[in-house]
C-alpha positions, 0 to 999 in steps of 0.5 A, a space after each residue: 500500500 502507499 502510505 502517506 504519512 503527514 507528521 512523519 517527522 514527529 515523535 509518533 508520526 515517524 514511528 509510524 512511517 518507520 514501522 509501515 517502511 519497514 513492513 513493505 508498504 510504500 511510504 511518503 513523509 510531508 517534509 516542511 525543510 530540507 533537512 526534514 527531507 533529508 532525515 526522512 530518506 535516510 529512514 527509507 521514506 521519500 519526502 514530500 515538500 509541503 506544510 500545513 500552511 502556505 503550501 498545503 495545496 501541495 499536502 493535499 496533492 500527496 494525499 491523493 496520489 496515496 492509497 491511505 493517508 495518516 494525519 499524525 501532525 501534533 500542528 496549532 489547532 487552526 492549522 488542523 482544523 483546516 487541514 482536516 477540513 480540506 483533506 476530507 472534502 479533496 479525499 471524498 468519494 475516493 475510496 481512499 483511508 484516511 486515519 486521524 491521529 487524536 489523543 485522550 486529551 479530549 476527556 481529560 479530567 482535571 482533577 488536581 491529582 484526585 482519583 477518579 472512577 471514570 473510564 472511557 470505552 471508544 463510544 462512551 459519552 464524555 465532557 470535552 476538555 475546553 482546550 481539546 474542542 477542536 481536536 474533538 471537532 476535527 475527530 467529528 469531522 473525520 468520522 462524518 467524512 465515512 459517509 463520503 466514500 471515504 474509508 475514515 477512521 480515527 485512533 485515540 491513544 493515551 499517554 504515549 511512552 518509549 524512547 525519545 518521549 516525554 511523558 509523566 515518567 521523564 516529566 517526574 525526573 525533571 521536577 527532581 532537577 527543579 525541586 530535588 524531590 520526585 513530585 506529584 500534584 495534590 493526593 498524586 492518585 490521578 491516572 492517565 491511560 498510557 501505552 508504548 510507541 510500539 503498540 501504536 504502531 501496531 495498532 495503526 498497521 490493523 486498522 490499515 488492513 482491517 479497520 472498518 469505515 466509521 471506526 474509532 479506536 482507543 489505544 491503551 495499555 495500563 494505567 499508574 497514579 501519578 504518586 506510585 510513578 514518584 515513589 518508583 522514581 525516588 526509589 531510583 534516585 534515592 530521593 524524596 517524593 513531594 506533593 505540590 500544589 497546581 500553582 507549584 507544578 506549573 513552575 516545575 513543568 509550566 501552565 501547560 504540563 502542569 495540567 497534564 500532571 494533575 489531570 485525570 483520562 482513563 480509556 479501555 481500548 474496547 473496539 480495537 480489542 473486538 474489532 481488530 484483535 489488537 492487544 498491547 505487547 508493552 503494559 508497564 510503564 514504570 518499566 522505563 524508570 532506571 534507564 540512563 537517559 532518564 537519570 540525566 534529566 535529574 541531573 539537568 540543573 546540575 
C-alpha cells in the first residue's frame, strides 16, 4: 500500500512511517525543510515538500496520489482544523483511508491529582476538555467524512511512552532537577491511560488492513497514579517524593504540563480489542524508570 504519512517527522508520526517502511508498504513523509527531507530518506521514506500552511495545496496533492493517508501532525489547532477540513472534502468519494491521529486529551479530567472512577470505552459519552474542542471537532469531522466514500477512521491513544518521549515518567525526573524531590500534584492518585510507541504502531498497521469505515479506536495499555510513578522514581534516585500544589507544578513543568500532571483520562481500548484483535505487547510503564537517559534529566540543573 502507499502510505502517506503527514507528521512523519514527529515523535509518533515517524514511528509510524518507520514501522509501515519497514513492513513493505510504500511510504511518503510531508517534509516542511530540507533537512526534514533529508532525515526522512535516510529512514527509507521519500519526502514530500509541503506544510500545513502556505503550501498545503501541495499536502493535499500527496494525499491523493496515496492509497491511505495518516494525519499524525501534533500542528496549532487552526492549522488542523483546516487541514482536516480540506483533506476530507479533496479525499471524498475516493475510496481512499484516511486515519486521524487524536489523543485522550479530549476527556481529560482535571482533577488536581484526585482519583477518579471514570473510564472511557471508544463510544462512551464524555465532557470535552475546553482546550481539546477542536481536536474533538476535527475527530467529528473525520468520522462524518465515512459517509463520503471515504474509508475514515480515527485512533485515540493515551499517554504515549518509549524512547525519545516525554511523558509523566521523564516529566517526574525533571521536577527532581527543579525541586530535588520526585513530585506529584495534590493526593498524586490521578491516572492517565498510557501505552508504548510500539503498540501504536501496531495498532495503526490493523486498522490499515482491517479497520472498518466509521471506526474509532482507543489505544491503551495500563494505567499508574501519578504518586506510585514518584515513589518508583525516588526509589531510583534515592530521593524524596513531594506533593505540590497546581500553582507549584506549573513552575516545575509550566501552565501547560502542569495540567497534564494533575489531570485525570482513563480509556479501555474496547473496539480495537473486538474489532481488530489488537492487544498491547508493552503494559508497564514504570518499566522505563532506571534507564540512563532518564537519570540525566535529574541531573539537568546540575
Amino acid at each position: 500500500m502507499n502510505v502517506f504519512v503527514i507528521g512523519a517527522t514527529g515523535f509518533v508520526g515517524g514511528a509510524i512511517a518507520r514501522h509501515l517502511a519497514g513492513s513493505g508498504h510504500t511510504v511518503t513523509g510531508l517534509a516542511r525543510t530540507g533537512t526534514a527531507a533529508t532525515a526522512l530518506d535516510a529512514q527509507g521514506i521519500t519526502p514530500v515538500a509541503g506544510d500545513l500552511d502556505s503550501r498545503r495545496s501541495a499536502t493535499l496533492e500527496a494525499a491523493l496520489r496515496a492509497d491511505a493517508v495518516i494525519y499524525a501532525a501534533q500542528a496549532d489547532p487552526a492549522q488542523e482544523t483546516a487541514t482536516v477540513d480540506d483533506l476530507t472534502r479533496a479525499m471524498a468519494g475516493t475510496g481512499k483511508t484516511l486515519i486521524f491521529l487524536s489523543g485522550s486529551g479530549v476527556l481529560l479530567q482535571r482533577t488536581a491529582g484526585a482519583w477518579s472512577q471514570d473510564s472511557f470505552a471508544e463510544h462512551d459519552p464524555f465532557t470535552v476538555e475546553p482546550l481539546a474542542t477542536c481536536r474533538k471537532a476535527a475527530e467529528d469531522t473525520v468520522l462524518a467524512a465515512a459517509s463520503d466514500r471515504l474509508r475514515a477512521m480515527v485512533i485515540r491513544p493515551g499517554l504515549i511512552w518509549g524512547p525519545g518521549d516525554h511523558c509523566h515518567v521523564p516529566m517526574t525526573y525533571q521536577s527532581v532537577a527543579a525541586t530535588g524531590a520526585a513530585c506529584y500534584v495534590g493526593s498524586g492518585l490521578n491516572t492517565y491511560s498510557h501505552v508504548h510507541i510500539d503498540d501504536v504502531t501496531r495498532l495503526f498497521t490493523l486498522a490499515l488492513e482491517a479497520g472498518r469505515t466509521g471506526g474509532l479506536y482507543h489505544a491503551v495499555a495500563g494505567e499508574v497514579p501519578n504518586r506510585w510513578i514518584a515513589e518508583r522514581v525516588a526509589d531510583d534516585l534515592g530521593c524524596d517524593t513531594r506533593s505540590v500544589t497546581p500553582q507549584e507544578a506549573a513552575l516545575v513543568w509550566g501552565e501547560f504540563g502542569a495540567l497534564i500532571m494533575a489531570a485525570s483520562s482513563r480509556l479501555r481500548a474496547v473496539s480495537a480489542q473486538q474489532e481488530l484483535g489488537w492487544r498491547p505487547a508493552h503494559t508497564d510503564i514504570v518499566s522505563m524508570i532506571g534507564e540512563a537517559r532518564l537519570r540525566k534529566l535529574a541531573n539537568h540543573s546540575a
